[in-house]
C-alpha positions in Angstrom: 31.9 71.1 114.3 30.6 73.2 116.6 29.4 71.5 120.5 26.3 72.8 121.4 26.2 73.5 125.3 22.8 74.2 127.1 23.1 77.8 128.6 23.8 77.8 132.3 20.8 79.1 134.6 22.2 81.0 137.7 20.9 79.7 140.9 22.6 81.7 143.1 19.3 83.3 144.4 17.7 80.6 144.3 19.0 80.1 148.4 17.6 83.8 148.9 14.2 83.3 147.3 14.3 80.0 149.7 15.1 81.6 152.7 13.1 84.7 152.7 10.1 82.1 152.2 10.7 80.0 155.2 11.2 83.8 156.9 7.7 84.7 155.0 6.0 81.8 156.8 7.4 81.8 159.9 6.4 85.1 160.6 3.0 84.9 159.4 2.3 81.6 160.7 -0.3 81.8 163.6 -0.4 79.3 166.5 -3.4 78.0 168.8 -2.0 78.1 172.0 -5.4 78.3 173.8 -5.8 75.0 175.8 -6.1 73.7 179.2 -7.8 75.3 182.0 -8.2 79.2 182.6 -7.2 79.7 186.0 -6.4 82.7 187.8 -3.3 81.9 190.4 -3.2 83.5 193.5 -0.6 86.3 194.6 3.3 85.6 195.4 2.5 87.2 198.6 2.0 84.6 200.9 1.4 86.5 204.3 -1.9 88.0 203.6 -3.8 84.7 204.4 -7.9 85.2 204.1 -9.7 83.9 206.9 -12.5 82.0 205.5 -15.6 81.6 207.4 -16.3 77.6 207.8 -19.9 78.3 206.0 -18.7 80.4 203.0 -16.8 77.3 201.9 -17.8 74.4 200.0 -16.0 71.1 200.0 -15.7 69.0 197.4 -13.2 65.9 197.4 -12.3 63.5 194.8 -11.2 60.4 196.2 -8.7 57.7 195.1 -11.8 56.0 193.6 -12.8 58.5 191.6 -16.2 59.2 194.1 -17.0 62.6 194.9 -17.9 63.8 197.8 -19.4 67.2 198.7 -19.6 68.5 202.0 -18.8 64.9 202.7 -21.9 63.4 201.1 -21.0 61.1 197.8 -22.8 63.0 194.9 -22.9 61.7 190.8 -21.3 64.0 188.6 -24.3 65.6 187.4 -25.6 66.5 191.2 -22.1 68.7 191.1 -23.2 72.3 189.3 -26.8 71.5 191.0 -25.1 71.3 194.5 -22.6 74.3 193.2 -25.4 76.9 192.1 -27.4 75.9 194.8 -24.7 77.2 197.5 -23.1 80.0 195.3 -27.2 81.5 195.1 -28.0 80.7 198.7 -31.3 82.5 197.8 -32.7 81.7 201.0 -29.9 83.1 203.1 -29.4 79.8 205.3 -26.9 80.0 208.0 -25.4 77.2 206.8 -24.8 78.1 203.1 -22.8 81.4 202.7 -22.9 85.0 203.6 -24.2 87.8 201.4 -22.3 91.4 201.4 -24.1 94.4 199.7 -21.3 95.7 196.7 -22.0 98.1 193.8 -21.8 96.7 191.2 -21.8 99.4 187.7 -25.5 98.8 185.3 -26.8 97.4 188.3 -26.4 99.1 191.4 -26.6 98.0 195.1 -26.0 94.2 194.7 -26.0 91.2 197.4 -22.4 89.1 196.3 -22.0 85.6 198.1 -18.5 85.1 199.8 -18.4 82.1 198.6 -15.4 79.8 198.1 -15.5 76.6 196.4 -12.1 74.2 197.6 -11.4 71.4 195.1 -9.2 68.4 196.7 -8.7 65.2 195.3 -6.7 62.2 196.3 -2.9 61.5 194.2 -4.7 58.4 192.9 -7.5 60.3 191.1 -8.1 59.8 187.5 -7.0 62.8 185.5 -10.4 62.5 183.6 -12.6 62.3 186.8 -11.0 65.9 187.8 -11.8 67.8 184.7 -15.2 66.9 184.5 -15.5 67.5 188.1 -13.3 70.6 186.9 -16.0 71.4 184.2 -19.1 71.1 186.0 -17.9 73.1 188.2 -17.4 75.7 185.9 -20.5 74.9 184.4 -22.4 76.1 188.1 -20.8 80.0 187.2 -21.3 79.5 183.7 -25.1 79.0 184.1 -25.6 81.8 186.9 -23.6 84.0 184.8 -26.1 83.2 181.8 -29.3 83.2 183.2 -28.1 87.0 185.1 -26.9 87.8 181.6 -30.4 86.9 179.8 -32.5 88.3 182.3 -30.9 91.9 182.3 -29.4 92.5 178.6 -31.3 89.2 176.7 -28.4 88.1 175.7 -25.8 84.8 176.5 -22.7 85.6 179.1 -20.4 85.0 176.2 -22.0 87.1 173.8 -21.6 90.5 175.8 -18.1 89.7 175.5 -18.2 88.9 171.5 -20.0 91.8 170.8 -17.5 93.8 173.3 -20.3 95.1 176.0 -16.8 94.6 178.5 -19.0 96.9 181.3 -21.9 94.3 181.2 -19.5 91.0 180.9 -17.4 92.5 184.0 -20.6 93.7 185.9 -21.8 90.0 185.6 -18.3 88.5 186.6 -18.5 90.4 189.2 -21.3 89.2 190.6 -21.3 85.6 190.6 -16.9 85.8 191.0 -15.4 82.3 190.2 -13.9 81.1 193.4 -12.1 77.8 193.4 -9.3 77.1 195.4 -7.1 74.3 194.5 -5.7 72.3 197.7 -2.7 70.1 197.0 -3.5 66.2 196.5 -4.4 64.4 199.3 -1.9 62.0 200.1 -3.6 58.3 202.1 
């Protein structure tokens, strides 16, 4: 009598065809590494220090119980973009909101561009949560300018000149209502 063995099946590649796919997916696995907040950081060079005129600046502090405070008046958290477009516009050049300079500025000429600065403090005790919405309506101020200056002269949303690639239009815009938020180190009681 004859034994009947099963044929052997080589698996020898079987590691190959293995690794090359974990190589296949590695390499054409993609990421989302977009979070957090866009911010642009300021130069290593420390000795060119801006003098900031007093009335191109405005204040707003988060305190250790979570109140805000602009230009030291407590505000709500919706009062914050108000307050923010309010002094980034100053559209009737008061002396105590901030100055205007004359820049060119390309698809829409000779344009008047606040020097304004926005400083952002807040007290070590704030809550995390309290300083991104303060965070976000802030950004919320530029984002609505930006919009309504984006509508007016193309008819179209901020974000949309920069979907459908008009990058001369998006940077013309940016460049006239410039995001300017400084960042002060925690304020220590």
């Amino acid at each position: 009598m004859r034994s009947k063995n099963a044929p052997e099946i080589n698996a020898g590649s079987m590691a190959d065809i293995a690794f090359l796919l974990l190589v296949f997916f590695l390499v054409t696995t993609t990421m989302d590494s977009e979070f957090g907040m866009t911010r642009k950081l300021p130069s290593l060079d420390d000795t060119t220090q801006a003098q900031i005129r007093q009335r191109n600046i405005l204040e707003v502090w988060i305190n250790s119980n979570n109140e805000i405070m602009v230009q030291g008046k407590q505000v709500s958290i919706a009062e914050v973009s108000v307050l923010a477009k309010e002094f980034i516009l100053n559209s009737q050049n008061a002396e105590s909101m901030p100055e205007k300079k004359l820049r060119t500025v390309p698809l829409f000429g000779e344009v008047m561009v606040s020097k304004q600065v926005i400083s952002l403090k807040n007290d070590n005790n704030t809550s995390y949560g309290t300083y991104l919405m303060v965070q976000n309506e802030l950004s919320k101020a530029y984002n609505d300018l930006r919009n309504e200056l984006a509508n007016q002269k193309f008819g179209k949303d901020f974000k949309v000149l920069k979907e459908e690639h008009q990058i001369a239009a998006y940077n013309s815009i940016k460049m006239i209502y410039p995001q300017r938020i400084s960042e002060a180190e925690p304020f220590m009681e």
